[in-house]
PyMOL Python script that loads the backbone (N, CA, C, O; Angstrom):
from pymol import cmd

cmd.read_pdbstr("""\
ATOM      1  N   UNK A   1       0.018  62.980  81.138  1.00  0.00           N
ATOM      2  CA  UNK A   1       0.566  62.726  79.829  1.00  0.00           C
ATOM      3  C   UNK A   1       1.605  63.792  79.515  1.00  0.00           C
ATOM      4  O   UNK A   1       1.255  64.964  79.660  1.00  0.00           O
ATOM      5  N   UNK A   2       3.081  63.476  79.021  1.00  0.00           N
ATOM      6  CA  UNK A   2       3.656  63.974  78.434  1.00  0.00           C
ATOM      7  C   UNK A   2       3.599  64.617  77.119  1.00  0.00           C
ATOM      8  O   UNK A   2       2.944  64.005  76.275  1.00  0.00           O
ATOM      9  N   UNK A   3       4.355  66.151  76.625  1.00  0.00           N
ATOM     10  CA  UNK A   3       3.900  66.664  75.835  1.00  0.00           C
ATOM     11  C   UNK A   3       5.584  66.179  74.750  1.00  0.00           C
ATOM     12  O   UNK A   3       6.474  65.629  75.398  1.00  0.00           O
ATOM     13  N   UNK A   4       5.800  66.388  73.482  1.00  0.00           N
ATOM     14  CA  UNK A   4       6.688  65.776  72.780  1.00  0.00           C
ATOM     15  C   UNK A   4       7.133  67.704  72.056  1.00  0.00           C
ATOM     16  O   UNK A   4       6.396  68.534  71.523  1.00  0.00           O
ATOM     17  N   UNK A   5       8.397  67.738  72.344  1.00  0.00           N
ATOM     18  CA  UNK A   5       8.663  68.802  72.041  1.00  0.00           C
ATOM     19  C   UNK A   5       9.894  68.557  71.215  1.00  0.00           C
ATOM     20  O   UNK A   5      10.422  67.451  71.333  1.00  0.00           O
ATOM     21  N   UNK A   6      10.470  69.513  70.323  1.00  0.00           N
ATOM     22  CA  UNK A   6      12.195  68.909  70.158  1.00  0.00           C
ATOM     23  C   UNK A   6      12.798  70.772  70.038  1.00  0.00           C
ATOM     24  O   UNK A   6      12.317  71.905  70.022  1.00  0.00           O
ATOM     25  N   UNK A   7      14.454  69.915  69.965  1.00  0.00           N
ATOM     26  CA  UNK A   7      15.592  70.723  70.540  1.00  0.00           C
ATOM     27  C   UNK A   7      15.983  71.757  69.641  1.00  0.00           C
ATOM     28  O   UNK A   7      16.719  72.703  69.922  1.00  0.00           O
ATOM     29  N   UNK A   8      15.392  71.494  68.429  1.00  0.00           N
ATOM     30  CA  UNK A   8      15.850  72.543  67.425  1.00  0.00           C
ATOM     31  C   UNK A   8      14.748  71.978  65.936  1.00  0.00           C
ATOM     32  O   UNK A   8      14.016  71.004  65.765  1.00  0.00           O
ATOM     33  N   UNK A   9      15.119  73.140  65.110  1.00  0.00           N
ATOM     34  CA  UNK A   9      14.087  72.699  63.789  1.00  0.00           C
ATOM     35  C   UNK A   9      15.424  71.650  62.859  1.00  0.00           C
ATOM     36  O   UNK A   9      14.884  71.217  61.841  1.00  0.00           O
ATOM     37  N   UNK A  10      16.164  71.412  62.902  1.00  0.00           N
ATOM     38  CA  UNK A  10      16.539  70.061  62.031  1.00  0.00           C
ATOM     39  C   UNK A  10      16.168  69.005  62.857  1.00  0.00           C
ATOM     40  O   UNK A  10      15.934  68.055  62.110  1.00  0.00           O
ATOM     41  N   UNK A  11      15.982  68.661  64.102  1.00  0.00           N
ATOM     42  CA  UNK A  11      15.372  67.725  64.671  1.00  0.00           C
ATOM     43  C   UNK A  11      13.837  67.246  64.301  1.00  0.00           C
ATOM     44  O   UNK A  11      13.334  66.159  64.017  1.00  0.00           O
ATOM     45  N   UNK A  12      13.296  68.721  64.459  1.00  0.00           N
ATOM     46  CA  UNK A  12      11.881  68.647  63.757  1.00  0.00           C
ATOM     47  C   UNK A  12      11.605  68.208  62.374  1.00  0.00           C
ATOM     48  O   UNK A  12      10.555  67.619  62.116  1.00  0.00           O
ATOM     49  N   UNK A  13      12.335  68.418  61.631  1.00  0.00           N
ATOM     50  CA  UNK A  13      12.107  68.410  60.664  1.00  0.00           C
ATOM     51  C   UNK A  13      12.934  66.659  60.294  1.00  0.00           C
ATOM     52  O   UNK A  13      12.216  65.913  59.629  1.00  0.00           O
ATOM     53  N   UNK A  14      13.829  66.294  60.561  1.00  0.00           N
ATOM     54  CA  UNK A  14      13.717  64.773  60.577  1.00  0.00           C
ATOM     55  C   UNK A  14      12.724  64.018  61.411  1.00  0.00           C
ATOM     56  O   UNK A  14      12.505  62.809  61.337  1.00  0.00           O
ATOM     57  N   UNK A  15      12.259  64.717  62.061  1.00  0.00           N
ATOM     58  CA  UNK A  15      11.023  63.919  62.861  1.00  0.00           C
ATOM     59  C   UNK A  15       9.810  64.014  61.978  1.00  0.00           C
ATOM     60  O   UNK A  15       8.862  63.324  62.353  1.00  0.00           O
ATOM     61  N   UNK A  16       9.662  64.628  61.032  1.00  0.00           N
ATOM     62  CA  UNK A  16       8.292  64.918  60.434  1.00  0.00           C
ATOM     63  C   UNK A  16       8.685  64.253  58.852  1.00  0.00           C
ATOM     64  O   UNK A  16       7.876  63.712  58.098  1.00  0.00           O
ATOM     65  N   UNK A  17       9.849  64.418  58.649  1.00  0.00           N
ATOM     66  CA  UNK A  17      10.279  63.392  57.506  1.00  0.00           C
ATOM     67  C   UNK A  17      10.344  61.708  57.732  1.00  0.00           C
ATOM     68  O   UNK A  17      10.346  60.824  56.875  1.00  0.00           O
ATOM     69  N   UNK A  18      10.379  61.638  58.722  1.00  0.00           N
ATOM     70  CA  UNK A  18      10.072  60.099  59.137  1.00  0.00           C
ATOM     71  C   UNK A  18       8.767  59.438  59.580  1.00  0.00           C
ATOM     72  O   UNK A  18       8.378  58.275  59.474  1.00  0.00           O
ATOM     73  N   UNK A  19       8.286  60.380  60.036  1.00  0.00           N
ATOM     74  CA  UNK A  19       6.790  59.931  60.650  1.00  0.00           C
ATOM     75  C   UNK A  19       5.839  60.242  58.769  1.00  0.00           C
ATOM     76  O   UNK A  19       4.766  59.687  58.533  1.00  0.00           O
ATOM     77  N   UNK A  20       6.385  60.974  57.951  1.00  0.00           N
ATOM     78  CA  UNK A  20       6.220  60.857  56.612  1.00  0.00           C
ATOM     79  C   UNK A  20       6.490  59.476  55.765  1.00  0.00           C
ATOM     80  O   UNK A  20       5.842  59.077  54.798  1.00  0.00           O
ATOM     81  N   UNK A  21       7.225  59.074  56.170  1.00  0.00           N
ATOM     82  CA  UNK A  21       7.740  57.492  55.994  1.00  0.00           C
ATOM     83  C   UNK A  21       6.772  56.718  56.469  1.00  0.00           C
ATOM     84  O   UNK A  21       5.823  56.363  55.770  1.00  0.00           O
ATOM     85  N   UNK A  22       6.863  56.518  57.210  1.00  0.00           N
ATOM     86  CA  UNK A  22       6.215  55.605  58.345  1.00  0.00           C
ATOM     87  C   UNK A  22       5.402  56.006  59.221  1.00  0.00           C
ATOM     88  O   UNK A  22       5.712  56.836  60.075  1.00  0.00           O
ATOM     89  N   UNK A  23       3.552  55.140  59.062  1.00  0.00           N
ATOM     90  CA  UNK A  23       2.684  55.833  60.098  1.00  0.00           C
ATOM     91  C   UNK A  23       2.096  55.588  61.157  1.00  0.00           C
ATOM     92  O   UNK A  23       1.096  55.902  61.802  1.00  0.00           O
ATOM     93  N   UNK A  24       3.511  54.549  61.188  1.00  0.00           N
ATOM     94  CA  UNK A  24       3.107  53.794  62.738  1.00  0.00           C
ATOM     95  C   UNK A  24       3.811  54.312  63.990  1.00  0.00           C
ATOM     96  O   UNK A  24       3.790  54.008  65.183  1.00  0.00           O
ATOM     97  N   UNK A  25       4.572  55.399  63.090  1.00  0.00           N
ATOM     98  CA  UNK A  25       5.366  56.128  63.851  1.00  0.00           C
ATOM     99  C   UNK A  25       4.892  57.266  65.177  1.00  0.00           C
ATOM    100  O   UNK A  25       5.367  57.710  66.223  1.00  0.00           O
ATOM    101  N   UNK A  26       3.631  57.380  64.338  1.00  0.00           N
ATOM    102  CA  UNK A  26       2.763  58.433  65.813  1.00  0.00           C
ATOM    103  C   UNK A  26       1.974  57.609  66.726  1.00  0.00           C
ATOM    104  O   UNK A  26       1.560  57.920  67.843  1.00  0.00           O
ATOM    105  N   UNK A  27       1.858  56.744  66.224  1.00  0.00           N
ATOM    106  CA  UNK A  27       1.246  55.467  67.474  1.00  0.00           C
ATOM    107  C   UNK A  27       2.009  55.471  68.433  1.00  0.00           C
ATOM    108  O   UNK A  27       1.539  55.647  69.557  1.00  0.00           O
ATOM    109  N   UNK A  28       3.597  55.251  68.218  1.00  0.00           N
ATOM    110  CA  UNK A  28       4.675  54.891  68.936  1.00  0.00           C
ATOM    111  C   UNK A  28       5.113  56.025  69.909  1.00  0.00           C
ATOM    112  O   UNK A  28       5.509  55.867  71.064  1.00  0.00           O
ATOM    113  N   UNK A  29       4.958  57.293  69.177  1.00  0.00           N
ATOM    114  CA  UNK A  29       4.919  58.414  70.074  1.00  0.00           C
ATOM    115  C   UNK A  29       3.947  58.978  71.316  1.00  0.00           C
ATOM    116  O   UNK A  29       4.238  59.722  72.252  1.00  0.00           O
ATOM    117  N   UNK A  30       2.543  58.268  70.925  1.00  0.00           N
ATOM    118  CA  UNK A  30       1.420  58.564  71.700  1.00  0.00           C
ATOM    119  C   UNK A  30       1.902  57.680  72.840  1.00  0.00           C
ATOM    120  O   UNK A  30       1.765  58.282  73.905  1.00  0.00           O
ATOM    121  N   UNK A  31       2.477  56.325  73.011  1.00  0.00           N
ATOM    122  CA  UNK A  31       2.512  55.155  73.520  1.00  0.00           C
ATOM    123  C   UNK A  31       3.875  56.121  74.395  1.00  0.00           C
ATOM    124  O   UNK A  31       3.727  56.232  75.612  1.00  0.00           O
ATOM    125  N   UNK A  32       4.630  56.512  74.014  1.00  0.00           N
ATOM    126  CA  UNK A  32       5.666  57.523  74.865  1.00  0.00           C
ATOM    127  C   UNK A  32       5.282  58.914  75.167  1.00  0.00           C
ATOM    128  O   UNK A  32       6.047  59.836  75.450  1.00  0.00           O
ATOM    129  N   UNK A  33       4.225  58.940  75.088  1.00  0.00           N
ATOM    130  CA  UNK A  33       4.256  60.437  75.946  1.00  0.00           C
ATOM    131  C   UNK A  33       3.158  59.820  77.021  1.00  0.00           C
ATOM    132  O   UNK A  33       2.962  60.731  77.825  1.00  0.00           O
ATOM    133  N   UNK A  34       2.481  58.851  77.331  1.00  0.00           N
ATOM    134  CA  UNK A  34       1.642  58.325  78.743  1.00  0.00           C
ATOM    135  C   UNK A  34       3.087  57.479  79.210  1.00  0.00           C
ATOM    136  O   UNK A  34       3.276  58.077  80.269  1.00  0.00           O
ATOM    137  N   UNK A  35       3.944  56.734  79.144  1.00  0.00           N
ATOM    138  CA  UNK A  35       5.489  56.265  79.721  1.00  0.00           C
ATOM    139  C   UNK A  35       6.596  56.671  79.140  1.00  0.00           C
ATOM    140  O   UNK A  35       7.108  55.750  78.504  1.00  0.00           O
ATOM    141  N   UNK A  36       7.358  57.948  79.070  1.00  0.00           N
ATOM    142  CA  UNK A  36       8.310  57.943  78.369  1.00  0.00           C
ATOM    143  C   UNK A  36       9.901  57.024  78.968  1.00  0.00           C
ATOM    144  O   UNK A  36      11.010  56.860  78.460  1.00  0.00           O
ATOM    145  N   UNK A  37       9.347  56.652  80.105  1.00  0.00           N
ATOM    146  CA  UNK A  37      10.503  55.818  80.614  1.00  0.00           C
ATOM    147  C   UNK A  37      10.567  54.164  80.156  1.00  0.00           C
ATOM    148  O   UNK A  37      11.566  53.517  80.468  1.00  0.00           O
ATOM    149  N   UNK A  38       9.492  53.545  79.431  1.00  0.00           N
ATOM    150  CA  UNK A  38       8.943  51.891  79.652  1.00  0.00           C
ATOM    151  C   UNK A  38       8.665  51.972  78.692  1.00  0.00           C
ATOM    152  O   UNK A  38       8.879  50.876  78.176  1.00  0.00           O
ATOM    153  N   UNK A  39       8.114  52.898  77.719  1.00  0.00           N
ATOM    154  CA  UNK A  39       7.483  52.426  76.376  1.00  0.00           C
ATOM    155  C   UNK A  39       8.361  52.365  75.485  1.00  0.00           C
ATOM    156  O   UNK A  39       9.293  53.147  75.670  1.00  0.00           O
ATOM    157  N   UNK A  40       8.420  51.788  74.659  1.00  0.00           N
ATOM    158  CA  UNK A  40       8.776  51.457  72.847  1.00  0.00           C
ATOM    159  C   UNK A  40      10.601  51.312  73.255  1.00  0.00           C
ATOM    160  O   UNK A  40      11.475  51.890  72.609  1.00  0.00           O
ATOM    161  N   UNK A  41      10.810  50.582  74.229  1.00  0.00           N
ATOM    162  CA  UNK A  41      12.108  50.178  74.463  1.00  0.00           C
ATOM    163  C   UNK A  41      13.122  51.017  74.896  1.00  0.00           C
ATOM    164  O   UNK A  41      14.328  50.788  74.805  1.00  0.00           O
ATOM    165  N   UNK A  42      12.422  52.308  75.521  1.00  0.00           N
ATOM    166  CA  UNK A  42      13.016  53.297  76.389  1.00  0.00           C
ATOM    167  C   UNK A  42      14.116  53.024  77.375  1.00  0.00           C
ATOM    168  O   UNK A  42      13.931  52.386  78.412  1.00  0.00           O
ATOM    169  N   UNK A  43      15.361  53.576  76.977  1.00  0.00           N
ATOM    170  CA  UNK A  43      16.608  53.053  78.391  1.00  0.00           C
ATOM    171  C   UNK A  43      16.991  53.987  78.391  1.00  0.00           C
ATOM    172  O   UNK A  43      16.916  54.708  77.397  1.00  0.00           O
ATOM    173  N   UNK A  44      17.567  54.359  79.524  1.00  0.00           N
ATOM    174  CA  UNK A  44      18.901  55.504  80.180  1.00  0.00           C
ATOM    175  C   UNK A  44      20.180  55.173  79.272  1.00  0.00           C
ATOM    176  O   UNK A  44      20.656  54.054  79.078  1.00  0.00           O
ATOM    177  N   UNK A  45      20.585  56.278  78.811  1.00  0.00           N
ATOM    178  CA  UNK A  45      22.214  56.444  78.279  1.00  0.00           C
ATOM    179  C   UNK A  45      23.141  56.617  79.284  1.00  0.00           C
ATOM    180  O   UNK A  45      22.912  57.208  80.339  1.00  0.00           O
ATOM    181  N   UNK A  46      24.213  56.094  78.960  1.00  0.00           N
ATOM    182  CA  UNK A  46      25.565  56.164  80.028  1.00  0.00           C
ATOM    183  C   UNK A  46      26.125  56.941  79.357  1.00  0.00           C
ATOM    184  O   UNK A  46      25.630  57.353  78.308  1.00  0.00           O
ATOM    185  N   UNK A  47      27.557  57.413  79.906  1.00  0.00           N
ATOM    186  CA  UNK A  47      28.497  58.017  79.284  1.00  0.00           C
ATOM    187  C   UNK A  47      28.301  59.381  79.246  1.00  0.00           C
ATOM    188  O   UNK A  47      27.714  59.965  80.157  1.00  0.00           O
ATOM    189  N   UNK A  48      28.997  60.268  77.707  1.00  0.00           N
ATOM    190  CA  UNK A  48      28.988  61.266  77.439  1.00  0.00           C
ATOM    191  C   UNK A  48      26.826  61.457  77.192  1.00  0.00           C
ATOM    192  O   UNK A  48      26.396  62.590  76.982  1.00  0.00           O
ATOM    193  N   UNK A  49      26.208  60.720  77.239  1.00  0.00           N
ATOM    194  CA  UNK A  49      24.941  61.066  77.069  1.00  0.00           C
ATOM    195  C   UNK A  49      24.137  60.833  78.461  1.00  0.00           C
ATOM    196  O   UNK A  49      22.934  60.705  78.686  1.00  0.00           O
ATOM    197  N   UNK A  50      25.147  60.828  79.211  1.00  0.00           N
ATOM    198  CA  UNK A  50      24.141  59.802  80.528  1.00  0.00           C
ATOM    199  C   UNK A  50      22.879  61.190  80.854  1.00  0.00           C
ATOM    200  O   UNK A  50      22.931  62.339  80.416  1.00  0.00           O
ATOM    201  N   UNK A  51      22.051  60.709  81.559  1.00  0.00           N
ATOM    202  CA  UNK A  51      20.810  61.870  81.882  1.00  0.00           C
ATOM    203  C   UNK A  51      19.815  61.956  80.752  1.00  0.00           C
ATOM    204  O   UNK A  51      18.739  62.542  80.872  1.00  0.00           O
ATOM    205  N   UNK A  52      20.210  61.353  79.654  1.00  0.00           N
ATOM    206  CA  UNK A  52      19.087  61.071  78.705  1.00  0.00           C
ATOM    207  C   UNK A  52      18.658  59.663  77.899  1.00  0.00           C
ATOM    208  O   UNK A  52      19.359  58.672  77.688  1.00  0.00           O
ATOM    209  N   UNK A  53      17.878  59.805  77.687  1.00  0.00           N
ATOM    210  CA  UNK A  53      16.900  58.340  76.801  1.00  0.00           C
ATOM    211  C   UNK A  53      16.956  58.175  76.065  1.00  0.00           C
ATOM    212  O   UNK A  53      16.971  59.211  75.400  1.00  0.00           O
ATOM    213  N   UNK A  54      17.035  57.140  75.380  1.00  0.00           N
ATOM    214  CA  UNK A  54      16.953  56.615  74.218  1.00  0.00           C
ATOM    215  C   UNK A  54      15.398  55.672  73.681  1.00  0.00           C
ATOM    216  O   UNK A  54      14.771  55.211  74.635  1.00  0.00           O
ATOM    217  N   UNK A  55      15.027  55.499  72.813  1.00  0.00           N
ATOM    218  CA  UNK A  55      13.660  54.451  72.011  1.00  0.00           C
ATOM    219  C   UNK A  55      14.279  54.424  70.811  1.00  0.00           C
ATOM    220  O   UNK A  55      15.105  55.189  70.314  1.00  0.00           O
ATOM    221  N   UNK A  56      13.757  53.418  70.407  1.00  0.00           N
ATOM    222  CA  UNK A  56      13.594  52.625  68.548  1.00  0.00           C
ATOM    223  C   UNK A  56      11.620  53.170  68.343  1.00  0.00           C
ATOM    224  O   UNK A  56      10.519  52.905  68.826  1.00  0.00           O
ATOM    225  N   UNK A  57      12.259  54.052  67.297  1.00  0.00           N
ATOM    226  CA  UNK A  57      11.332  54.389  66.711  1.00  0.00           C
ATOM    227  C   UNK A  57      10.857  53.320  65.315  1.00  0.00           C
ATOM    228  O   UNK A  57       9.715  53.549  64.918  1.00  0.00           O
ATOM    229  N   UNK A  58      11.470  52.417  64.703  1.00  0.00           N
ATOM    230  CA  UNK A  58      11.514  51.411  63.726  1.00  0.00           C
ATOM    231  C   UNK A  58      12.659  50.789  63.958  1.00  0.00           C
ATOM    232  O   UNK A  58      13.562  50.968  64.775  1.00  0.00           O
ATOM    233  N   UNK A  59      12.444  49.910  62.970  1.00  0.00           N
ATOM    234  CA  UNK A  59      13.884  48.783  62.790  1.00  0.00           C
ATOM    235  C   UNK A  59      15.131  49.653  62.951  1.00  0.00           C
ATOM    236  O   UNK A  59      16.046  49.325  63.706  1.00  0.00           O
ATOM    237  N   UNK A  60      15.144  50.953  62.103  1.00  0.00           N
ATOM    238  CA  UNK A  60      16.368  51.254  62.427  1.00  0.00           C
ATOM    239  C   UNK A  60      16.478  52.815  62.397  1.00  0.00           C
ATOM    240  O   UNK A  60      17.405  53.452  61.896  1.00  0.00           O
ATOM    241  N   UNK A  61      15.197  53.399  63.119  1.00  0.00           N
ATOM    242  CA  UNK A  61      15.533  54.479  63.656  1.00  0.00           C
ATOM    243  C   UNK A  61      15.487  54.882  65.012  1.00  0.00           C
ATOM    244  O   UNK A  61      14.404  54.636  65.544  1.00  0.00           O
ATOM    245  N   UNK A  62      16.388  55.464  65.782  1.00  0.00           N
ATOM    246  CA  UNK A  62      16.780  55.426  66.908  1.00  0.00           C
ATOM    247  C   UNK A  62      16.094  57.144  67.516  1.00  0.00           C
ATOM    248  O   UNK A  62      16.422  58.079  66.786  1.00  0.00           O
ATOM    249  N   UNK A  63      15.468  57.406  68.397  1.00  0.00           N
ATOM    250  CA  UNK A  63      15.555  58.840  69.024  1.00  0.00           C
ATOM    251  C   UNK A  63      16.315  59.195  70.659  1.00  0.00           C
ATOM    252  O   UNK A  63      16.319  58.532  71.696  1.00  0.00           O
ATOM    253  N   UNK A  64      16.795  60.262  70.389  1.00  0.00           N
ATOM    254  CA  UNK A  64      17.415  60.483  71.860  1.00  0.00           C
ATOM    255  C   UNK A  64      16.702  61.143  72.605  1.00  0.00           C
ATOM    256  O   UNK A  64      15.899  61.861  72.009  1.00  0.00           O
ATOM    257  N   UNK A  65      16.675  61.191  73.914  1.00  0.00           N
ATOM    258  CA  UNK A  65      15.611  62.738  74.225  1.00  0.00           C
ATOM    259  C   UNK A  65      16.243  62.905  75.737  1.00  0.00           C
ATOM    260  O   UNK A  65      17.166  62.222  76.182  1.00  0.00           O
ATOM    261  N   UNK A  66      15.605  63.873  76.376  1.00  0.00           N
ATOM    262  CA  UNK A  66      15.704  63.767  77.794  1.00  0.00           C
ATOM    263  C   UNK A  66      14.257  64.410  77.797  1.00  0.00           C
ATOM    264  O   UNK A  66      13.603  64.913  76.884  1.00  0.00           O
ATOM    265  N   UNK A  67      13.792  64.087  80.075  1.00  0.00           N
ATOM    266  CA  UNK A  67      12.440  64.190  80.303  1.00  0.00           C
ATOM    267  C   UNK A  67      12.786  65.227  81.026  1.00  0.00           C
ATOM    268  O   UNK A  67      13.892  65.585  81.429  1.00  0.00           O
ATOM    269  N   UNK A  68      11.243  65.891  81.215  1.00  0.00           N
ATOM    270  CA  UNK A  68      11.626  66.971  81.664  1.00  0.00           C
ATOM    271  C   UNK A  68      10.320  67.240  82.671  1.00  0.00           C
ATOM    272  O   UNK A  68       9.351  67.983  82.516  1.00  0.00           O
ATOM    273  N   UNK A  69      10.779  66.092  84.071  1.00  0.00           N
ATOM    274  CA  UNK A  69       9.575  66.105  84.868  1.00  0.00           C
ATOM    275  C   UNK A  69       8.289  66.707  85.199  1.00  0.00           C
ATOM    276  O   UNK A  69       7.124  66.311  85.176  1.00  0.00           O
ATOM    277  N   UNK A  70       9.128  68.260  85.650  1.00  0.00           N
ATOM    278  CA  UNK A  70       8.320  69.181  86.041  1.00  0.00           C
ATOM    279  C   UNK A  70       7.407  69.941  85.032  1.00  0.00           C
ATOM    280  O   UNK A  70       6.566  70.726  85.469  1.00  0.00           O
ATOM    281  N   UNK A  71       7.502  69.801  84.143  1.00  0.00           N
ATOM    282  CA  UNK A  71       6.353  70.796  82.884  1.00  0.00           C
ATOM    283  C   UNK A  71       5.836  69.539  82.283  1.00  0.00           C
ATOM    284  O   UNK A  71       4.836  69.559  81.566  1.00  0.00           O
ATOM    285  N   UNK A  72       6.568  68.299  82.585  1.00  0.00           N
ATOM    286  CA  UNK A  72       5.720  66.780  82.070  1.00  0.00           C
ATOM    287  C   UNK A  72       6.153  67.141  80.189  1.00  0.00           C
ATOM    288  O   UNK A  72       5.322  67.034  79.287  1.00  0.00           O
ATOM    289  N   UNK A  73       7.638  67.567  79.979  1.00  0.00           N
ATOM    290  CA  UNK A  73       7.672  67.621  78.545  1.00  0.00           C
ATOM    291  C   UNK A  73       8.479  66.157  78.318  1.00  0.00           C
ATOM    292  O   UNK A  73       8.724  65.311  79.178  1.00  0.00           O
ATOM    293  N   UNK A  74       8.845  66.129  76.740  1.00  0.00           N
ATOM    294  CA  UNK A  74       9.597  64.925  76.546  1.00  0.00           C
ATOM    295  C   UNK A  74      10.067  65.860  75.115  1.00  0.00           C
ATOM    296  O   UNK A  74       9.361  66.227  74.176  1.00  0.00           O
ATOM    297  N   UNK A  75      11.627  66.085  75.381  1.00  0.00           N
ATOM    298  CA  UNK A  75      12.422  66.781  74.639  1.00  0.00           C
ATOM    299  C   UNK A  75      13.464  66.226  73.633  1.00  0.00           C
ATOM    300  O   UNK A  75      14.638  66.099  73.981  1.00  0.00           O
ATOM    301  N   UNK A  76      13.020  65.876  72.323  1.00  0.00           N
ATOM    302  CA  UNK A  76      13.723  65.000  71.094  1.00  0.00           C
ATOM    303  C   UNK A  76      14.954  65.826  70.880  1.00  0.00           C
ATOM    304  O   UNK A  76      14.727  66.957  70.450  1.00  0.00           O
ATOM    305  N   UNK A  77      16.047  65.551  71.060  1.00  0.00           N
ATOM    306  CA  UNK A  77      17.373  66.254  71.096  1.00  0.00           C
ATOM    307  C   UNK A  77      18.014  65.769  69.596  1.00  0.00           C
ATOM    308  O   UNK A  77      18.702  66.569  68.961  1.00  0.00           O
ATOM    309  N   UNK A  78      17.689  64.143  68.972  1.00  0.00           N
ATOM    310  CA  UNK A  78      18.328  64.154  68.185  1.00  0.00           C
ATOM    311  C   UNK A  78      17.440  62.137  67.704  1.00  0.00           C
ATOM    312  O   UNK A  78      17.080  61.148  68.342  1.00  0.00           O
ATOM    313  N   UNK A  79      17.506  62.620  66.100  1.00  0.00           N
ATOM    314  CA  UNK A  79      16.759  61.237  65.825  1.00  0.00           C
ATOM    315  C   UNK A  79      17.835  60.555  64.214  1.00  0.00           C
ATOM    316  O   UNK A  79      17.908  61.122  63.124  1.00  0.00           O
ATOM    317  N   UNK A  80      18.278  59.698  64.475  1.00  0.00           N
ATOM    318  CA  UNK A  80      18.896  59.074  63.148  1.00  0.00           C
ATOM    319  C   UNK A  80      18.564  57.638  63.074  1.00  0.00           C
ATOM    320  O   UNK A  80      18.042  56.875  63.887  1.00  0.00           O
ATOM    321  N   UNK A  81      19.021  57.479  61.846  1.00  0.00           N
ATOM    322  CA  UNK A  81      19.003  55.933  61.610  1.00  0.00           C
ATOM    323  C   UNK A  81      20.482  55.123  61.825  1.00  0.00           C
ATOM    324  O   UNK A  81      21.553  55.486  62.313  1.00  0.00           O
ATOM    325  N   UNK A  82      20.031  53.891  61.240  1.00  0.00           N
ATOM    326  CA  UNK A  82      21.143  52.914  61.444  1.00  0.00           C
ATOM    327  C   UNK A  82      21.608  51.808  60.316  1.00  0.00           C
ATOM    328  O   UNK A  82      21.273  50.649  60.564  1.00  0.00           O
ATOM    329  N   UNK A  83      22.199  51.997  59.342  1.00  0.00           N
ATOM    330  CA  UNK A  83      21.814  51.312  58.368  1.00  0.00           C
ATOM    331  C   UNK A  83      23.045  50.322  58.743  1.00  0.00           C
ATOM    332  O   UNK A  83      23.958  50.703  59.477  1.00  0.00           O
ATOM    333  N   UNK A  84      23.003  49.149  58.238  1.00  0.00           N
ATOM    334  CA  UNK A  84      24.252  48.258  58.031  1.00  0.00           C
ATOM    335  C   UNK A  84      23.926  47.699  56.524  1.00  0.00           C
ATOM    336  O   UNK A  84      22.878  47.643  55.880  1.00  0.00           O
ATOM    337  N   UNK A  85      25.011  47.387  56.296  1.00  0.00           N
ATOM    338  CA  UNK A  85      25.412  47.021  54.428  1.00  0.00           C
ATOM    339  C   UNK A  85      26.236  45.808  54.711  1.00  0.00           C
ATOM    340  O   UNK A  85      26.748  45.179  53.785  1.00  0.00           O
TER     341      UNK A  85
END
""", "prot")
cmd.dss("prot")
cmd.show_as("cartoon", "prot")
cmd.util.cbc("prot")
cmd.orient("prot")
């Protein structure tokens, strides 16, 4: 099992303001740290992000991360939403 770490404290701290929101949100995390590659709609980024992952944490919040095989971490680099109007 993977451990869920993040990249800095404004990361943390939108991560703990959302899982404040929403508390289905640590389900979804438990479900990604036993697959962080397959679970909760996990894909590889191309581009300027390639080497890291992406999941939908809800309808319209998105997290980025990269894995970090060897210590078995899973490193939240950056989490926002997506609104359309």
């Amino acid at each position: 099992m993977y451990e869920i770490y993040t990249a800095n404290s404004r990361t943390e701290k939108r991560l703990k303001d959302h899982i404040k929101e929403r508390q289905d949100i640590l389900k979804k995390l438990q479900r990604l740290k036993l697959s962080p590659r397959t679970e909760i709609g996990a894909h590889p980024l191309h581009g300027k992000l390639s080497g890291k992952w992406s999941c939908w944490l809800g309808s319209n919040i998105r997290m980025i991360y990269s894995i970090d095989d060897n210590n078995r971490q899973i490193i939240v680099e950056a989490i926002g939403t997506h609104q359309v109007y």
